[in-house]
C-alpha positions in Angstrom: 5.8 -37.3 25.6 5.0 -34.5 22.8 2.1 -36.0 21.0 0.8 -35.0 17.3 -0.6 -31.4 18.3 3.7 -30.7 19.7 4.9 -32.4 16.8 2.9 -30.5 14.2 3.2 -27.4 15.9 7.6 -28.0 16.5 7.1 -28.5 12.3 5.5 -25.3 11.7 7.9 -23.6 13.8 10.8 -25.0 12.2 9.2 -23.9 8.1 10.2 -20.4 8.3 14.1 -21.1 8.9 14.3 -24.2 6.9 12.2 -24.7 4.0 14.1 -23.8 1.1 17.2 -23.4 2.5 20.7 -25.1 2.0 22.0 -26.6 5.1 25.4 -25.3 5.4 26.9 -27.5 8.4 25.7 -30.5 9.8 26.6 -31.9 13.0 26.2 -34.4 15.4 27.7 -33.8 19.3 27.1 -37.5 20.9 27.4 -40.9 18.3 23.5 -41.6 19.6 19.9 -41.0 21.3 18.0 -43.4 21.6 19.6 -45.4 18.5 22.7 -44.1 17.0 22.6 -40.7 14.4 22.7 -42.3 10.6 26.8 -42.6 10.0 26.9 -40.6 7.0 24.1 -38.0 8.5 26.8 -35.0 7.4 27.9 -36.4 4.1 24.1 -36.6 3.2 23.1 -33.7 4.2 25.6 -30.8 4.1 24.8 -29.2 1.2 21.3 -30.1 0.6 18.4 -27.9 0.3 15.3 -28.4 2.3 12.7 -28.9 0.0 9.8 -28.9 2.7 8.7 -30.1 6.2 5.6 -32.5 6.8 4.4 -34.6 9.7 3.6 -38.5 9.8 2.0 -39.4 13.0 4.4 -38.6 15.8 7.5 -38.1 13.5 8.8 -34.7 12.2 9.9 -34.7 8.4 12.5 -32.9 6.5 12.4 -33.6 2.9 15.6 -32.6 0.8 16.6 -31.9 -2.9 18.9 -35.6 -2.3 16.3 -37.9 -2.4 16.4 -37.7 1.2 14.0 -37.2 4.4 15.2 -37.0 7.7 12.6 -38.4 9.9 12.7 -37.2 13.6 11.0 -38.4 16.8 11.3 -36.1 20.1 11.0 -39.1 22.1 10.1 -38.3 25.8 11.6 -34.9 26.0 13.2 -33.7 23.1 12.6 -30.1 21.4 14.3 -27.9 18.2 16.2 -24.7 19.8 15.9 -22.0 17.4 19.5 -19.8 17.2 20.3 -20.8 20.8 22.7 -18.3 22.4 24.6 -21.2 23.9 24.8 -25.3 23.0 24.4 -27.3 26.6 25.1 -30.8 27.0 21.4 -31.7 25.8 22.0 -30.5 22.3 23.0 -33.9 20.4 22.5 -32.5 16.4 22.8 -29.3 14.7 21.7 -27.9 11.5 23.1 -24.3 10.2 22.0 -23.0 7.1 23.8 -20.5 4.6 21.9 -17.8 6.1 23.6 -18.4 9.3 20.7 -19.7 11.1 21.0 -22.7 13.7 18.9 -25.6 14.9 19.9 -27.3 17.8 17.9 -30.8 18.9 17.5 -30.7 22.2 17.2 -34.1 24.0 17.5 -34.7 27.5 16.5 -38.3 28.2 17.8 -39.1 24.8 14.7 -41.2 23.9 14.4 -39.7 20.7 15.4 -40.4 17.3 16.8 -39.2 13.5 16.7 -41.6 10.5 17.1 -40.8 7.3 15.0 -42.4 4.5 14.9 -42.2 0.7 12.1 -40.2 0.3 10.3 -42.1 -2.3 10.5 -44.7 0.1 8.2 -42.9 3.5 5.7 -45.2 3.1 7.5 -48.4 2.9 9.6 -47.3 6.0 9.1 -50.1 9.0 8.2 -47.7 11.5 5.7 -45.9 8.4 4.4 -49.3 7.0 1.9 -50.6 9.5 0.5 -47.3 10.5 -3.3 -46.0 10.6 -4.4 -42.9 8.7 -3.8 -39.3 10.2 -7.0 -38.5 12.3 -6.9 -35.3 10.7 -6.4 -36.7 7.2 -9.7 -37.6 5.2 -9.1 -41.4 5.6 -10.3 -40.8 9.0 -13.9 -41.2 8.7 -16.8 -42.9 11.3 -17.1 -45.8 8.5 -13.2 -46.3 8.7 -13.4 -46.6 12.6 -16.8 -48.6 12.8 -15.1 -51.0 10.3 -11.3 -51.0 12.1 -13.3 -51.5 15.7 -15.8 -54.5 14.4 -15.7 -57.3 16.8 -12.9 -55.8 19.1 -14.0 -56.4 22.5 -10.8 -54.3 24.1 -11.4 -50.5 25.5 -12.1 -47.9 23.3 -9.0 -45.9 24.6 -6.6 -49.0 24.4 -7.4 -49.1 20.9 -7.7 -45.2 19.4 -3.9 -45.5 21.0 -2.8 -48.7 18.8 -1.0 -46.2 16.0 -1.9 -49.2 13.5 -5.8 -47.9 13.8 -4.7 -44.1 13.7 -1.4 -43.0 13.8 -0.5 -39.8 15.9 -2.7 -40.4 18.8 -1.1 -40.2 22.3 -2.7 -40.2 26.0 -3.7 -36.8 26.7 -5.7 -36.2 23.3 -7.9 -39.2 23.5 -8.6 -38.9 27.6 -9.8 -35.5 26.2 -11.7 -36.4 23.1 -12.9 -39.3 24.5 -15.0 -37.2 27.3 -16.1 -34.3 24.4 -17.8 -37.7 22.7 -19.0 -38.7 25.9 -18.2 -42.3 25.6 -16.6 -43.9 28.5 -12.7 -44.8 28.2 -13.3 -48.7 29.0 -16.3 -49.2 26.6 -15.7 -52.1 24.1 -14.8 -50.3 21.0 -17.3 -52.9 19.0 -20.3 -51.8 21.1 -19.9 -48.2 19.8 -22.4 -47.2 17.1 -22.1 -45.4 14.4 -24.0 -42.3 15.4 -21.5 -41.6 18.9 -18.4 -43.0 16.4 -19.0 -39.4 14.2 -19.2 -37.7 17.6 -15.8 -39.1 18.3 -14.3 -38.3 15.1 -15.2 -35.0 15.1 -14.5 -34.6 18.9 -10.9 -36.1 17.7 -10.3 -33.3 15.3 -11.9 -30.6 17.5 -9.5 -31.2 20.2 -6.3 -31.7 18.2 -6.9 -28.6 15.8 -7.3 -26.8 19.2 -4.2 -27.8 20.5 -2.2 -27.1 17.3 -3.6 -23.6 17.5 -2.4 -23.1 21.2 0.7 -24.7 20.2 0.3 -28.0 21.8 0.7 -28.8 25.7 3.5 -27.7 27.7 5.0 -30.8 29.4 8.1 -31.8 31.3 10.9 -30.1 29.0 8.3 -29.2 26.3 8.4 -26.1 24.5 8.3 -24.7 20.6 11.0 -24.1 18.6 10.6 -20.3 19.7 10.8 -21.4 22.9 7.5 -20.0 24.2 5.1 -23.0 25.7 2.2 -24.1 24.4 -1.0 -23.5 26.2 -3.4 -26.2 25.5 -2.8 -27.5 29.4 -4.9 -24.6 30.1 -7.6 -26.2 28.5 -7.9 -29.4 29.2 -11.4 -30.7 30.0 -10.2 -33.9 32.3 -6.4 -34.7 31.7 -4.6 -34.3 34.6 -8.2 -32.6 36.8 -8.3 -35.8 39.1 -10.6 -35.0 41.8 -11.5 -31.2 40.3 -15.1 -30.4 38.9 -16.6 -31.5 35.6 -18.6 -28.7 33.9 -21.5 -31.4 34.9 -20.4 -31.2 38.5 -19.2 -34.7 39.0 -15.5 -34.8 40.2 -13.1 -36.3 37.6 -11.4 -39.7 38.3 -8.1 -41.1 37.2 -7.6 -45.1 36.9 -4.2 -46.5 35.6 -4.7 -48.8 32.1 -1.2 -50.6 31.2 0.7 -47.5 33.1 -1.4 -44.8 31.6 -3.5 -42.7 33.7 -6.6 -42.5 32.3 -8.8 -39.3 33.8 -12.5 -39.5 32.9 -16.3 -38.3 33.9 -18.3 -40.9 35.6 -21.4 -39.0 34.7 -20.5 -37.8 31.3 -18.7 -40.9 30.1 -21.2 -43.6 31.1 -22.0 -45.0 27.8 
């Protein structure tokens, strides 16, 4: 599933041909993906000018002169095609602007999503309302965690992935920063101290800013907007390594934790 790094990364590919544009055409090709498309989707949007792009957690936004955002989640396998030569029978919604450029969401499984929401309104959204701060926001701090973790006796990992603590988070990002902070996946979040809590959060950062800049991780039917795939896979420290090398020698495990894989260091992540 694309995680923040994809997300951010299929935004910034998506500025150039959007922001400040008028959308010329609108249209949907199937009534649904994972929910149905919004039923006045065109009427809304035809017309309107995108004033900007942003990202909240794992949700792509496109903010327009109407009042309007329209909030999109790639689901399990959905990208943005970029002028595609062709439409296929994965391409559920496009957007053409007046310059005669085309967007083309490209959804296989169809566990994705677009909403539109009043913009003034992101906040008080459902799927907006109960979430965590942005790990790379400034709300994201080791005296935020040590506070949101007091008490909590469940594994560190289960909890940096509850989006109400921080939003954005996904599986391969925190199996990675969790072995940069050398603290072991099943630790009781509570137990952590403050000192290895600022390890994580910087460890947090440090790995997501270095997947934005490779342009996330190449999964499945992931790719940019360009099309090119991102390279961060290349990179990865334990995700997906089971029984390779650590840098510290030790051979990387995998254990499964509520149908995730969880790949760690016995050496490095004791503590």
């Amino acid at each position: 599933m694309p995680e923040l790094p994809e997300v951010e990364t299929t935004v910034r590919g998506l500025a150039p041909v959007l922001e400040g544009r008028r959308l010329a055409r609108v249209g949907t090709r199937r009534a649904d993906l994972r929910r149905a498309f919004p039923p006045d989707l065109r009427q809304r949007l035809t017309g309107a000018r995108v004033t900007g792009l942003g990202r909240r957690a794992k949700y792509g936004l496109i903010a327009t002169d109407r009042g309007d955002t329209m909030v999109f989640h790639l689901g399990m396998s959905g990208r943005w095609r970029i002028d595609p030569a062709d439409l296929g029978p994965h391409d559920h919604l496009v957007l053409e602007t007046e310059e005669g450029r085309a967007l083309s969401l490209n959804d296989p499984r169809r566990f994705g999503s677009v909403d539109l929401v009043p913009t003034a309104r992101l906040e008080e959204w459902p799927p907006f309302a109960a979430l965590g701060p942005e790990p790379l926001g400034p709300g994201f701090t080791a005296d935020y965690l040590l506070a949101a973790l007091d008490g909590r006796a469940a594994p560190i990992k289960a909890l940096l992935l509850d989006q109400r603590i921080v939003a954005g988070l996904g599986n391969i990002y925190v199996c990675e920063a969790l072995h940069m902070a050398g603290i072991a996946p099943g630790r009781p979040a509570g137990r952590i101290s403050r000192p290895r809590l600022e390890r994580l959060v910087a460890a947090i950062r440090q790995v997501l800013l270095a997947a934005i800049e490779a342009g996330g991780s190449s999964l499945r039917d992931y790719a940019r907007p360009s099309g090119e795939l991102g390279y961060f896979s290349r990179q990865w420290r334990v995700y997906g390594r089971e029984g390779e090398s650590c840098h510290c020698g030790a051979p990387i495990r995998r254990r499964n934790d509520s149908g995730r894989s969880t790949f760690f260091c016995p050496r490095c992540q004791r503590l």
